[in-house]
C-alpha positions in Angstrom: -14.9 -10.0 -10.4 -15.6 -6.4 -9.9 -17.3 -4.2 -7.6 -18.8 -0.4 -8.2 -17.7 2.0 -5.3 -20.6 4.3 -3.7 -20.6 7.8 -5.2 -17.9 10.1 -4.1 -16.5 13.2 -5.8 -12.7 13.7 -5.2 -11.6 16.1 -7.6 -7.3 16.2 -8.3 -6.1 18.6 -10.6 -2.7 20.2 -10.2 -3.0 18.7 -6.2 -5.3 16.4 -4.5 -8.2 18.3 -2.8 -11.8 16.9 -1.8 -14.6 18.7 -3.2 -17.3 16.8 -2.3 -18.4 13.7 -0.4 -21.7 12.6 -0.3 -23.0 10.9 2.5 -23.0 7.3 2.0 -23.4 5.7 5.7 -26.7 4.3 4.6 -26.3 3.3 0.9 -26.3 -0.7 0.8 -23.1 -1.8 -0.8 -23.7 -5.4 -0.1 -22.9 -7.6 -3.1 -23.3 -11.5 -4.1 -20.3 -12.1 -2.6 -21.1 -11.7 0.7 -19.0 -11.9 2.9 -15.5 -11.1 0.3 -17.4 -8.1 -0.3 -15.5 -5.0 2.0 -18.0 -3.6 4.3 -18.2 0.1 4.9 -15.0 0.7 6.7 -12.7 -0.7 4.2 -14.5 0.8 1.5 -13.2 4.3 3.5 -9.9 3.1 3.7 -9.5 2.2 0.1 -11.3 5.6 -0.7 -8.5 7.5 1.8 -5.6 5.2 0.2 -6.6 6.1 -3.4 -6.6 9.8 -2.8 -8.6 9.7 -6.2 -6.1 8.3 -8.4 -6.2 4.8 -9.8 -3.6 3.1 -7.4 -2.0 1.6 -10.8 1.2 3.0 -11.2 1.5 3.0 -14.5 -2.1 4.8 -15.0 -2.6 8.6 -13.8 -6.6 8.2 -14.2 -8.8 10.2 -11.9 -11.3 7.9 -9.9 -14.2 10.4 -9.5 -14.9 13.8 -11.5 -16.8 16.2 -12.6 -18.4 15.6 -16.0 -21.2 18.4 -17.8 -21.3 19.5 -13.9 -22.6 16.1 -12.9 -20.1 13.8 -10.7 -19.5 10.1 -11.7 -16.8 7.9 -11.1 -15.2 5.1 -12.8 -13.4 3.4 -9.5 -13.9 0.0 -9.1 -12.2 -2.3 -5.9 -10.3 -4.9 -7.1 -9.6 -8.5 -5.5 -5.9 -9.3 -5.8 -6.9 -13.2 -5.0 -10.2 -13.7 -6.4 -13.6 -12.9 -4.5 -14.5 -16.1 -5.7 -12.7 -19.7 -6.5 -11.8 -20.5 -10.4 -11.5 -16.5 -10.5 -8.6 -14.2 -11.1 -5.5 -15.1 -9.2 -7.8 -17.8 -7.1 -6.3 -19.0 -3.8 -8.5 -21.4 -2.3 -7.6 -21.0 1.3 -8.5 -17.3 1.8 -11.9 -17.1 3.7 -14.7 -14.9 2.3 -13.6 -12.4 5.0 -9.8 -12.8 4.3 -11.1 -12.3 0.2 -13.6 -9.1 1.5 -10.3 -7.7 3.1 -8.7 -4.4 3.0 -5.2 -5.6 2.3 -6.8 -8.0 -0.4 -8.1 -4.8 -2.4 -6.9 -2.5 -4.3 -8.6 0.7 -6.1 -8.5 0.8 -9.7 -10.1 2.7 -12.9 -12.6 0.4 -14.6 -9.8 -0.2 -17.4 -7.2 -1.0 -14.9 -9.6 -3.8 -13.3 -10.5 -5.2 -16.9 -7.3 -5.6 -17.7 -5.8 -7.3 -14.4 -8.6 -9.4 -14.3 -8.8 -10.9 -17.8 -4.8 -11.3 -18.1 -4.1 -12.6 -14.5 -1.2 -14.1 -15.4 0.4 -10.7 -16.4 -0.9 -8.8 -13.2 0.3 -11.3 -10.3 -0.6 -10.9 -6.5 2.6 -9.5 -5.4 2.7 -7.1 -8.5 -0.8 -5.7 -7.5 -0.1 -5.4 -3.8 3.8 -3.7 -4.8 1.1 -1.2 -6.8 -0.8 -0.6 -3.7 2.5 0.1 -1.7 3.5 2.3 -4.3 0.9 4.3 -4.6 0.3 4.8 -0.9 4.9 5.8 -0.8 3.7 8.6 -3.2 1.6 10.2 -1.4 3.6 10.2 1.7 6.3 11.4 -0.2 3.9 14.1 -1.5 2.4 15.5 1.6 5.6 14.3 4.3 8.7 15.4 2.4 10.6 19.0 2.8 13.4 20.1 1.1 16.2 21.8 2.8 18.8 23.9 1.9 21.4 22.8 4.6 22.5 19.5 5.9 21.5 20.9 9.5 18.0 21.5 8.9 17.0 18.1 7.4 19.2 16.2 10.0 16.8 18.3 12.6 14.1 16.7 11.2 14.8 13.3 9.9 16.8 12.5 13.6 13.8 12.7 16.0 12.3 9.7 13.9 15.4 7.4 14.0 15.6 8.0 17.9 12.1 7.0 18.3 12.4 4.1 15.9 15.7 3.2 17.7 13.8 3.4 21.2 11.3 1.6 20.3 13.3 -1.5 18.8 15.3 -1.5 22.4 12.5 -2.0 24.2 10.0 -3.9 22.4 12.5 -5.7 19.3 12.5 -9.9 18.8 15.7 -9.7 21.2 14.2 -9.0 23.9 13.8 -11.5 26.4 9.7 -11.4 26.6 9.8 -12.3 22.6 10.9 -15.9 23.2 7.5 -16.4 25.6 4.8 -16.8 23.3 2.3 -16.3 25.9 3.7 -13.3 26.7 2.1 -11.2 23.8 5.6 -9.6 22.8 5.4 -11.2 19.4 1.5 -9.3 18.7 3.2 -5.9 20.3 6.3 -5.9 18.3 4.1 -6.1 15.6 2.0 -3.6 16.2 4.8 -1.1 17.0 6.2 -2.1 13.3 3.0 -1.3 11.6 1.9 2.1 13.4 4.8 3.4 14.3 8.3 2.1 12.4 7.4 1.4 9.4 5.5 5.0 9.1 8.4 6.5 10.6 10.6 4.5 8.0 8.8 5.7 5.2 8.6 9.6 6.1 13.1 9.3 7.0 13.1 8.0 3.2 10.6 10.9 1.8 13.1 13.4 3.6 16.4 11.9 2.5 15.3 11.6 -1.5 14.1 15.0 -1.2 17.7 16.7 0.0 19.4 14.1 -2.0 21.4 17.3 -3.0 23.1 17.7 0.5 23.9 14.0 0.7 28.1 12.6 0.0 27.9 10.1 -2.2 28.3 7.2 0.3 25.6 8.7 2.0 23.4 8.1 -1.1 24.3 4.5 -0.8 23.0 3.6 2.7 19.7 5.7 1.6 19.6 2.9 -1.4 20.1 0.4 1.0 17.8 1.6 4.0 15.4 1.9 0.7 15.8 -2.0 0.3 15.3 -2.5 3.6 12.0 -1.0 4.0 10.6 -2.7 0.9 12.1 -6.1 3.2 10.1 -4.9 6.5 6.7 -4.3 4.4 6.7 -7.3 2.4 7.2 -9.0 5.6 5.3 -7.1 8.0 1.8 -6.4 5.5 2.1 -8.8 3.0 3.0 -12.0 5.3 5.6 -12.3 2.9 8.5 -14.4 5.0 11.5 -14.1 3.5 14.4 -12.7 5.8 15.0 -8.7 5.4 18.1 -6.9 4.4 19.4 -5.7 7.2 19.4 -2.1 8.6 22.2 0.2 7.5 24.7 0.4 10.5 25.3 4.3 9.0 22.1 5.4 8.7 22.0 6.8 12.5 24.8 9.4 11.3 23.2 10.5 7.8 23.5 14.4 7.7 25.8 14.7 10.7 28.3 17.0 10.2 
């Protein structure tokens, strides 16, 4: 169940950078699969999710480098419910273009792949998707987070985010009237609003907070643990279609930092 990516050279050594990228617009990366294989544009998402790095965790292999001065790469996409039926984590239901999907991917070394795919039972779907979160928290937390050196300055910047996020709950959140019309399109909006705007938002508050956990009291650092929890809640929920109820959000979280 695997699949070769197209060449592309993304060389990480002490920090990400992009050294090269060949142009693959017009190389055919069609497989047997059909349609559960990812066409082009979620081939470049999984490329821009990896940054380069196997998305496992656990593993801190490089996904394309340099070699003798020639690039190769061992990255390989990865179904988390099998590309086909009888395979690796199988769920009969999925369509081909449910199986072909970007959120049923994930970017892994060729060892990484091996071994999730002949030990299936040891690498379930949520653990593989959690890997993909993971991986993708990382990086935010790599390129979004500052650290401060006063309470003032990372309250500056982490309060901006919760109005917006509280703003935009107000006016588009479940309680609102227009959710309980399911013609009304509130439901698909709501939605939308979670996934490009407060869940990102979530997720750059949390990279902020654990990097000035220095300036935080201590019962600060407990509603960061629990608005931690409560993100994981939204995500599984929101991307993962997993529906279990969320923690709830921290009732003190809108006064962290305040003096």
């Amino acid at each position: 169940m695997r699949k070769p990516v197209s060449d592309l050279s993304l060389i990480g050594k002490s920090q990400i950078k992009i050294s090269a990228i060949r142009d693959y617009r017009n190389t055919n990366m069609a497989c047997s699969r059909g349609a559960a294989s990812p066409n082009a544009h979620t081939q470049r998402r999984l490329f821009a999710a990896s940054a380069g790095y196997c998305q496992n965790p656990s593993c801190s292999n490089e996904l394309f480098v340099d070699a003798a001065g020639v690039s190769i790469h061992i990255a390989e996409m990865a179904h988390v419910f099998a590309a086909t039926d009888g395979g690796p984590r199988t769920k009969p239901a999925l369509s081909k273009e449910e199986r072909g999907a970007f959120g049923n991917l994930v970017m892994l070394c060729a060892n990484c792949h091996t071994m999730v795919d002949k030990a299936p039972s040891a690498y379930p779907d949520q653990m593989m998707l959690g890997w993909k979160r993971e991986h993708a928290n990382k990086l935010q937390g790599l390129f979004g987070a500052v650290k401060f050196g006063e309470r003032s300055g990372a309250r500056a910047v982490v309060e901006p985010l919760l109005a917006e996020n509280h703003a935009i709950f107000i006016q588009y959140g479940p309680h609102i009237d227009a959710a309980r019309n399911p013609e009304s399109g509130a439901a698909e909006q709501w939605k939308r609003k979670m996934l490009t705007r407060i869940l990102p938002n979530d997720r750059r508050i949390l990279a902020i907070l654990d990097a000035n956990r220095h300036l935080l009291g201590d019962y600060e650092k407990t509603t960061l643990e629990q608005f931690r929890q409560h993100i994981d809640d939204l995500e599984a929920f929101h991307i993962e279609g997993n529906r279990e109820d969320a923690s709830r959000f921290p009732n003190e979280l809108p006064k962290i930092l305040k003096d």
